[in-house]
Steps between C-alpha positions, in 0.01 A plus 500: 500500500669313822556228193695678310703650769553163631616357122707812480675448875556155397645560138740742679593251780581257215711750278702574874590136536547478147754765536620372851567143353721607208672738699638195724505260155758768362751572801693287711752210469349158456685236691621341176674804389668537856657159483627561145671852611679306803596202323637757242668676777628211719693356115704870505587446832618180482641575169693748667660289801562237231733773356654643772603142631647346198668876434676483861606104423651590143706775706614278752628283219662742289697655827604109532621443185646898448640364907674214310647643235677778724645189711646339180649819328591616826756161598534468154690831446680493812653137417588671172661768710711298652596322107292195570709380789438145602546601847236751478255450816144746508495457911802621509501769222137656566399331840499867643244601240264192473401199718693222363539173602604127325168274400432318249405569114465427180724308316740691258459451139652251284844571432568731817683434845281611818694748701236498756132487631375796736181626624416855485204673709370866412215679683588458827524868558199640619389729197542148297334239682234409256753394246702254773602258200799242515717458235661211420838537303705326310841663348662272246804567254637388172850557326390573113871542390808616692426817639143546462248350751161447521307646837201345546188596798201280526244652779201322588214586722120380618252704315188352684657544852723708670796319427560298825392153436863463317691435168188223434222801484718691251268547175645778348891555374714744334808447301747747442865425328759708402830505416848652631851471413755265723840645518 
C-alpha cells in the first residue's frame, strides 16, 4: 500500500511541475521580444524629432523667403510711388521703418543701371530674433520706351547662417520687377 501512495504522491508532484513549468513557458516577455518593442519604439521617436526638426527649418526658410519678398514689393512700390525717380533713396524714404544701410550686392541684370546697393536687417526686435537675417539689395532700373520704366529689386540672403558673414554667404535671391510710368 505505502507503494502505491508513494507512486501516486509522486505522479501528482510531477503533474504540479508539469503545470508549474508551462505556466512560466506561457507568460512573460522573453528578452528578444523586449529588444524588438524598444528598437520599435526608439525608430517613432526618432522618427518624430526627425520631423519636428526639418518642419521648424522649412519654416525658418519660408519666413526668409516670404521676409524677402515683402522687402522687394515693399521698395519696389514705394520707388513706383514716387514715378520711378532716379533720385529715389530707401535710407532716406523708409529709414524710420527699417534698418537700412549701403553694402554691397548683386549685380543688376543685363540691360539695367544700378541705382544702388543696401543692406537690410529684420529681427532685431525682440519678438523676432530667431529670424535676424541680412538682406542684401540691389535696386536697378531700365527705360523700356519714353515714359515707362522698368523697377527692378534683387534681395539676397544666407540660408545656412544667419546672414552675417556678408554679401559672399548669400545663397538664396529674389527678383521682383515691375513697371511704372515716367512723367
Amino acid at each position: 500500500m505505502i507503494k502505491k501512495d508513494n507512486k501516486k504522491i509522486h505522479s501528482v508532484a510531477t503533474r504540479v511541475n508539469r503545470n508549474i513549468n508551462m505556466k512560466y513557458k506561457r507568460s512573460g516577455a522573453t528578452l528578444i521580444s523586449s529588444l524588438i518593442a524598444i528598437s520599435i519604439i526608439l525608430i517613432a521617436v526618432i522618427g518624430t524629432s526627425n520631423f519636428r526638426y526639418y518642419a521648424a527649418m522649412d519654416t525658418r526658410k519660408a519666413t526668409a523667403m516670404t521676409e524677402a519678398s515683402r522687402i522687394a514689393l515693399l521698395l519696389c512700390e514705394s520707388w513706383r510711388g514716387l514715378e520711378g525717380d532716379l533720385n529715389y533713396d530707401p535710407i532716406s524714404n523708409l529709414g524710420s521703418d527699417l534698418i537700412i544701410n549701403n553694402s554691397e550686392g548683386s549685380p543688376a541684370p543685363s540691360g539695367f543701371t544700378t541705382l544702388g546697393n543696401y543692406l537690410i536687417t529684420l529681427g532685431t526686435n525682440s519678438d523676432r530674433s530667431e529670424y535676424n537675417i541680412s538682406y542684401y539689395t540691389t535696386l536697378s532700373w531700365q527705360d523700356l520706351q519714353p515714359g515707362l520704366r522698368a523697377l527692378n529689386a534683387n534681395i539676397s540672403w544666407a540660408q545656412r547662417d544667419t546672414g552675417n558673414g556678408g554679401f559672399e554667404d548669400a545663397d538664396k535671391s529674389f527678383s521682383l520687377t515691375i513697371y511704372t510710368l515716367t512723367y
